[in-house]
N, C-alpha and C positions, 0 to 999 in steps of 0.2 A: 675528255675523250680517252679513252683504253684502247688497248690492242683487242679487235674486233674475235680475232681469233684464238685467244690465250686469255685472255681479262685482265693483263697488266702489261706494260709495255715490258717489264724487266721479267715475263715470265720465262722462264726454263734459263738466263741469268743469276735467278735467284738462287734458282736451284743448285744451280754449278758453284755459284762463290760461299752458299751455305753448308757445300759438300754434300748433298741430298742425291746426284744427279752420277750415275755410275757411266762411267767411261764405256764403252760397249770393246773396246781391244784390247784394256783391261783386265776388266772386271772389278774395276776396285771404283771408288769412289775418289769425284774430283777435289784437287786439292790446289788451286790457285790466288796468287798473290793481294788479293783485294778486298775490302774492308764493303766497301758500300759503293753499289751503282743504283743510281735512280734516275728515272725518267718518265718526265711528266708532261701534260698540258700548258703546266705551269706552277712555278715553282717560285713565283711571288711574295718575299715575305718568309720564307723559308731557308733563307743562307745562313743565319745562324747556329738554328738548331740543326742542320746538315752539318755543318763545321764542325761544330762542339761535340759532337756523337764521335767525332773520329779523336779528339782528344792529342790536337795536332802540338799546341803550345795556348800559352796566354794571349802574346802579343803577335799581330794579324801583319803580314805582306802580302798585298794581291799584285799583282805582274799582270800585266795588261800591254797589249798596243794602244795607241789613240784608237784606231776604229775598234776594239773589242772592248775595248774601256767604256766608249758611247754606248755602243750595243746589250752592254751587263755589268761591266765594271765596277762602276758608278753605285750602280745599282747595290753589288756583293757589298763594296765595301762599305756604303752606308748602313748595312742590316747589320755587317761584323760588328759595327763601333756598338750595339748591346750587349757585346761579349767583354770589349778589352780594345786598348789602344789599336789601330789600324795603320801602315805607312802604304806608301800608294805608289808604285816603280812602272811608271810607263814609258815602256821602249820605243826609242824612235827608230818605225819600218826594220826591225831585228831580222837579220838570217840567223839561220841554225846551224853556223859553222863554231869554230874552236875559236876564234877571235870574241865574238858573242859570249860561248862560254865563260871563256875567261873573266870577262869584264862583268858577266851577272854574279860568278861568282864573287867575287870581291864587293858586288852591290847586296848581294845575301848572305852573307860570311857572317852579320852579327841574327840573322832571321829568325824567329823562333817558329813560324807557322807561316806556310809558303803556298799561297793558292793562285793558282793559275787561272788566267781568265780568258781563252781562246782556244786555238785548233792547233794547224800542225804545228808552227816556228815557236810560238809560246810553249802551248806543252813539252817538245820536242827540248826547248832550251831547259826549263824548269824541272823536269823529270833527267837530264842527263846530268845536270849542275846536284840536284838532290842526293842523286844516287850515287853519288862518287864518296858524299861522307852519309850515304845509307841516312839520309834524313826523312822523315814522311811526305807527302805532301798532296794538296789533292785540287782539283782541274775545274771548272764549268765551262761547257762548252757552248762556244757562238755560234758555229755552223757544222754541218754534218758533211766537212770538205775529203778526210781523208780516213783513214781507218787506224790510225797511231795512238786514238787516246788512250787505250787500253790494252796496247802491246808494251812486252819487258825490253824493247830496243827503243834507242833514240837514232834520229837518220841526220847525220852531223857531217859537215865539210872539214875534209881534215889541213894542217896548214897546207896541206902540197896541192891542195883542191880538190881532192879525193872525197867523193858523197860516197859515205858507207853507214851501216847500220850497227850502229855500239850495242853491245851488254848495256845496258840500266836495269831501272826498276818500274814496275808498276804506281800509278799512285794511289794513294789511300782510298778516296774517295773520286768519284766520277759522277758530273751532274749534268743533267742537262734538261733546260726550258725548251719543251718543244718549238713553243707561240716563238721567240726570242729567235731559234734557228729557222725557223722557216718562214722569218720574217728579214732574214740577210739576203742579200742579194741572187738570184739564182747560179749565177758561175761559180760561186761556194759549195750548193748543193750537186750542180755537175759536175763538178770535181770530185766528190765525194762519191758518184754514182760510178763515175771513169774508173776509181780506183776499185768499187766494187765489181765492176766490169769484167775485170782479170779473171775472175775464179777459173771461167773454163778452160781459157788458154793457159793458162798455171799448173791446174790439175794436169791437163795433156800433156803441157812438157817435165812434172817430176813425175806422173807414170809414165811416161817414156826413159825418163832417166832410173828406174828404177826396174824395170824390166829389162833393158838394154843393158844397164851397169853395175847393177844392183846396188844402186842407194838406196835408203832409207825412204819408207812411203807410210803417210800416215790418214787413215780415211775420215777421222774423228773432228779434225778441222772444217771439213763439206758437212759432215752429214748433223752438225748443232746448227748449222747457219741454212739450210737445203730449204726449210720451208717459207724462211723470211727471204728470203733471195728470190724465190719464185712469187710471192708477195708484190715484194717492193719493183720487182719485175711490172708486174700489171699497172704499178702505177706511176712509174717512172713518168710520165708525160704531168703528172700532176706536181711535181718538184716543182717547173716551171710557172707552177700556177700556185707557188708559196702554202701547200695542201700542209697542213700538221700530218695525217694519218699519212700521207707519202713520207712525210719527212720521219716519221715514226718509226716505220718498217726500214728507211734508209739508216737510220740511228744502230737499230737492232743486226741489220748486217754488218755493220763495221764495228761496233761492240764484238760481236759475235765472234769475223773474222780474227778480231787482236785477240781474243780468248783463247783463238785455236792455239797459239806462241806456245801458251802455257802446258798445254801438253807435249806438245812438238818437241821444245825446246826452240824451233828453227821460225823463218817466216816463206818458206819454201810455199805454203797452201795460200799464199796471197801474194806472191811476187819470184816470178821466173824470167821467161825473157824478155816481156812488155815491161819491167820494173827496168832491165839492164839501157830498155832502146831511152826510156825518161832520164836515169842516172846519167845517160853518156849528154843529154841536152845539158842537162843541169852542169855539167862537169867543164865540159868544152865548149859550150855555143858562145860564149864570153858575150861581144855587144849583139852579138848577132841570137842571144836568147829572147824570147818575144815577152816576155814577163810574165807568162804561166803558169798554171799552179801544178805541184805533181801528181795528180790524180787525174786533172785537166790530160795530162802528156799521158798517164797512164791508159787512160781512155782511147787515144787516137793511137798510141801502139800497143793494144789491145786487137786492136783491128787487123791493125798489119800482122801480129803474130795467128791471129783467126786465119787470114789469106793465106799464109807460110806452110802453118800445121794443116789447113785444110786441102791445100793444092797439094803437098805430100803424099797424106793418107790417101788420095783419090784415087792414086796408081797401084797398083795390084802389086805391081815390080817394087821392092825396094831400092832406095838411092844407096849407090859405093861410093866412100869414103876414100881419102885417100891420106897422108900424113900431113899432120898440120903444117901450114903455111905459115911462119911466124917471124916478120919485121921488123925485129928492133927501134932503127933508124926511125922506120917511117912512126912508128909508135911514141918515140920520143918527138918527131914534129910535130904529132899532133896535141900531142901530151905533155910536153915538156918531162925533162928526164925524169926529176923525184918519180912524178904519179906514173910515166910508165914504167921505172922498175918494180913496182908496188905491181903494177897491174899484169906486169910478163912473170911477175912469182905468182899470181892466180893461173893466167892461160897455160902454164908449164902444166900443173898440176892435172888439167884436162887432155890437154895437147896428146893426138895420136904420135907415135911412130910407124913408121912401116908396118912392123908386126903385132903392136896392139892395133894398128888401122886393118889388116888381115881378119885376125880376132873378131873385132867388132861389126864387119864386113860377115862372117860365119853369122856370129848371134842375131843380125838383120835378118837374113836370110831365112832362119828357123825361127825367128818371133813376129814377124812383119804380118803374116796373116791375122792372125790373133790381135796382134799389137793393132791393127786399122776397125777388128771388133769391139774388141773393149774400150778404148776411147771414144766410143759414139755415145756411150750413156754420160760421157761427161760436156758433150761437144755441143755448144750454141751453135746455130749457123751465123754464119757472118753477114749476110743481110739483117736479121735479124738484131744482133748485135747493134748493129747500125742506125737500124732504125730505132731501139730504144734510145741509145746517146742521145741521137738527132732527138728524141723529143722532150729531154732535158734541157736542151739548150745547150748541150755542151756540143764543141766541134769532132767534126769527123772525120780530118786529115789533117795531112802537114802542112796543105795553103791553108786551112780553117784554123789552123792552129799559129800561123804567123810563123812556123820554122822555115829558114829558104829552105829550098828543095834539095840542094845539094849537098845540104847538111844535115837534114832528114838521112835521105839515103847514108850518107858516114856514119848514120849514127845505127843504123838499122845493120850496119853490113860489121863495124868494129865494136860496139858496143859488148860484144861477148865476152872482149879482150878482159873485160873491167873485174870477172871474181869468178870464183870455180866453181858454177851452177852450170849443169848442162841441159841445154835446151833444143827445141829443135834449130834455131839459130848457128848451133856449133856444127850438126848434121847436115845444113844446107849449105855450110862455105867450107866444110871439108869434102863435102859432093861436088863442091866447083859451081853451087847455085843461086850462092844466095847473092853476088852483087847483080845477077841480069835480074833477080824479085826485086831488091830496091829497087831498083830502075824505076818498076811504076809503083814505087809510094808515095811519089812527090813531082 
């Protein structure tokens, strides 16, 4: 099976990692970090000569969990042993914090050729541990859970607990068995869909932050992924029904999305404030996290920043501002001190005063009308929204999702706290709004 509407699933991919495919804000041609993506029906029979093309080393380490080990693992590493010796390092239930690291590193320190065989915590550890001594390495992927395989950042727990997004590197090669992913369980694939979710709420809050503040805005990230998104749109309901050509278009969007990085620099066009409200779960919810995936979270605070941004723009009047409200104390109870001093040097850097809260009270005023136009060409509704999730199978709130309620709402109302992306989050609790909006997230 092919992409129905292109004739290869890696069209206009190819084009871009070949340099054929001119940047439109540019005008130059693209120039990004990747050696070879493919994506097939099936790719049976075919690990070695995909390996060998990239000209990784001699001798083979494939990195695996037990369930992505069963799922392909198995599989890679049987087809490598026609190249050269193979060693076989499967993690037991890994996170993708700096403890992790460390310890793979020291397990790959004598490595010569490091292939990764899973989604986010695998590649995520594999591509952060590689890239620190600039090593190659390259991926197949189990399921189509999140959009990381193909972005230059790895999303690492730092010791203090701090989930943030490192510099890395891309990997070499990037593979993936349709049959193999949409044959994993479907909460994989709606995790993957969650995280695709974001774009509109994304978009809305860094053109808001760039019109309002004037950051950096970049249109080149939407407009390579624009027609697979409305695609995989149509068939979101078939993810749940383990469809290949769903799982195809859902592939192509988060390929896609990690591609945008490479122009950007930044991951701004795939994570604003629905990224901050998942980071704050991930960070704080301790026993009380429901075991989750993050694209899972991304998805159901997706929603809640649709209801935010969309209950805002509704009003003709713009919301005032007033100077940030900002709690040390309480930030270190909930944070324990390391991560909230880490996290009060991000909100400083945002944080109004008086008179930039004045300032930015003026520029409402004069962009507010315009600002509530121009965000409608990028604005899903939130019904809408809703009802694709829901036909993933993925959850649609904080009870769907197993967060308590009153940890939702913490997370929904402090989560801005955590880095200096401004969102409409920062607008609704410097307007005095946003804890009575929690109220009903949960």
């Amino acid at each position: 099976m092919t992409n129905p509407a292109a004739g290869s699933w890696t069209a206009l991919i190819d084009d871009i990692l070949e340099g054929h495919w001119t940047n439109p804000e540019t005008g130059k041609k693209a120039v990004v970090p990747y050696e070879r993506i493919v994506i097939e029906e099936s790719l049976e029979g075919r690990a070695a000569d995909l390996v060998s093309e990239l000209d990784l080393g001699e001798r083979f380490t494939v990195v695996a969990d037990a369930a992505t080990y069963d799922a392909l693992g198995e599989r890679v590493a049987r087809e490598l042993r026609t190249l050269g010796p193979v060693d076989v390092l499967i993690l037991d239930h890994p996170h993708a914090d700096m403890a992790n690291v460390e310890s793979l590193a020291v397990k790959l320190a004598d490595a010569d050729a490091v292939i990764a065989v899973g989604s986010g915590t695998i590649n995520d550890l594999c591509k952060f541990v590689t890239g620190r001594n600039e090593r190659r390495y390259c991926v197949f992927g189990t399921a189509g859970s999140m959009n990381g395989y193909t972005s230059t950042t790895a999303s690492i727990t730092l010791e203090s607990g701090l989930k943030v997004s490192l510099p890395s590197h891309a990997p070499s090669g990037f593979f993936v068995d349709l049959g193999v992913s949409a044959a994993a369980p479907t909460y994989l694939s709606a995790a993957g869909f969650g995280d695709c979710l974001c774009r509109s709420v994304a978009q809305i809050d860094w053109w808001m932050s760039h019109r309002l503040l004037g950051t950096a805005y970049h249109q080149v990230p939407f407009l390579i992924q624009e027609k697979d998104e409305a695609a995989l749109n149509e068939r979101a309901a078939k993810l749940a029904e383990h469809d290949i050509e769903a799982n195809g278009y859902l592939y192509r969007v988060l390929t896609l999305c990690g591609l945008g990085i490479s122009f950007t620099g930044v991951s701004n066009h795939g994570s604003m404030g629905e990224h901050q409200i998942s980071h704050y779960i991930d960070c704080f919810a301790g026993e009380r996290h429901p075991g989750t995936l993050h694209g899972t979270q991304v998805g159901v605070a997706s929603l809640t920043m649709a209801r935010l941004q969309q209950a805002m723009l509704a009003s003709d009047k713009p919301p005032v501002v007033k100077a940030t409200k900002i709690d040390p104390d309480d930030m270190v109870r909930r944070m324990g001190p390391a991560v909230a001093a880490q996290c009060l040097d991000e909100l400083k850097k945002k944080a109004f005063d008086e008179t930039t809260a004045a300032a930015f009270n003026e520029r409402l005023q004069e962009v507010w009308p315009t600002l509530r136009q121009e965000v409608k060409q990028f604005m899903v509704p939130v019904d809408e929204m809703q009802r694709l999730l829901k036909s993933t199978g993925g959850p649609t709130s904080a009870a769907e999702l197993g967060t308590p309620a009153d940890f939702y709402r913490e997370a929904v109302v402090h989560c801005r706290e955590m880095r200096n992306r401004f969102s409409f989050l920062d607008i609704a609790a410097d307007a005095g709004m946003l804890e009575d909006f929690a109220r009903g997230e949960a």
